[in-house]
C-alpha positions as CSV (number, residue, x, y, z in Angstrom):
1,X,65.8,122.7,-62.4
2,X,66.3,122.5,-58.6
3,X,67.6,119.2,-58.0
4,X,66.3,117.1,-60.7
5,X,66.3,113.5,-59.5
6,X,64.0,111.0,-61.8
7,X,63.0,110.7,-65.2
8,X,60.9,109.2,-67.3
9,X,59.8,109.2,-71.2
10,X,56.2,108.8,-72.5
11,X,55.3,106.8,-75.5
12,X,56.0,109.9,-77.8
13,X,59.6,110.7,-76.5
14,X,58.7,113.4,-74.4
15,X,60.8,113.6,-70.9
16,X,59.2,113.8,-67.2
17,X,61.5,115.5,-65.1
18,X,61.0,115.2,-61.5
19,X,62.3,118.8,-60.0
20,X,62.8,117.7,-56.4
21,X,62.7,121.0,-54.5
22,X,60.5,123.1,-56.7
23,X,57.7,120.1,-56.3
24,X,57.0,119.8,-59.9
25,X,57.1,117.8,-62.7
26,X,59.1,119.4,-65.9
27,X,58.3,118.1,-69.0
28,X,60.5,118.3,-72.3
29,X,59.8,117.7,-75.7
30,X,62.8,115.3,-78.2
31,X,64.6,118.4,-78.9
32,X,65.1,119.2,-75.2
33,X,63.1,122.2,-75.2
34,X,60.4,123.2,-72.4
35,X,56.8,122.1,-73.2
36,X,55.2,122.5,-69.6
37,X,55.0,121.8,-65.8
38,X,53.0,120.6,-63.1
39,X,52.6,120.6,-59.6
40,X,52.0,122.5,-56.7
41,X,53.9,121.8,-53.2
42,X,51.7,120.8,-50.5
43,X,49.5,117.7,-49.0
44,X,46.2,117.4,-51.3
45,X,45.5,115.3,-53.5
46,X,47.4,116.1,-56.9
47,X,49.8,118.3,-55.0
48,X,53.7,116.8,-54.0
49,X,56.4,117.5,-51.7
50,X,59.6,116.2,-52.7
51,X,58.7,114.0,-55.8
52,X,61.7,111.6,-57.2
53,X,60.9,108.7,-58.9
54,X,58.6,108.6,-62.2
55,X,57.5,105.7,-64.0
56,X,54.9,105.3,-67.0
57,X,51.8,103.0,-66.3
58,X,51.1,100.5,-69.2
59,X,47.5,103.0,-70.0
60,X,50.0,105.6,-70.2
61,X,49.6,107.7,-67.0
62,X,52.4,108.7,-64.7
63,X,53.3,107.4,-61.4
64,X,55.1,109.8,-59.1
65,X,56.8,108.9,-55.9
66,X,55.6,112.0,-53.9
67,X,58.2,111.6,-51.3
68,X,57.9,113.6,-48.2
69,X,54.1,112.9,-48.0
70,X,55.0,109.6,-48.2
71,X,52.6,108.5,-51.3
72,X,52.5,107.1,-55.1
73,X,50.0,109.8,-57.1
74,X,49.3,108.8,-60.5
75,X,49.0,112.1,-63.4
76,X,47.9,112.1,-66.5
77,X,50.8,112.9,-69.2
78,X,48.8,116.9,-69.1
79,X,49.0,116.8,-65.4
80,X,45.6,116.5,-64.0
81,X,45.8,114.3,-60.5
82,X,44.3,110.8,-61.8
């Protein structure tokens, strides 16, 4: 992790990492092992610069606070840009 800064856990324990300067979002399963990542740095849709805070929605998707571009996206728990 480069400068992990928020954190979040879905309804089946898994953690959301935010990794601040890599732009992604590092996801962990109970055990602390890997299970995946997301994100790409930039300005589209979907894509972050800086993310920090994470919070789950009440139907489950993921809010990001995409920092530098100044923005709430909102992921699915895979990933894909909602």
């Amino acid at each position: 992790l480069m400068n992990p800064w928020g954190a979040a856990f879905n309804g089946r324990g898994e953690l959301f990492v935010s990794d601040t300067f890599s732009n992604r979002i590092i996801v962990y399963d109970r055990e602390g092992a890997f299970v995946r990542g997301f994100g790409t740095r930039g300005f589209g849709e979907g894509q972050l610069d800086r993310p920090r805070g994470l919070a789950f929605t009440g139907d489950g998707e993921l809010a990001v606070v995409d920092n530098w571009n100044y923005r709430v996206q909102v992921f699915r728990e895979d990933g894909t840009f909602v």
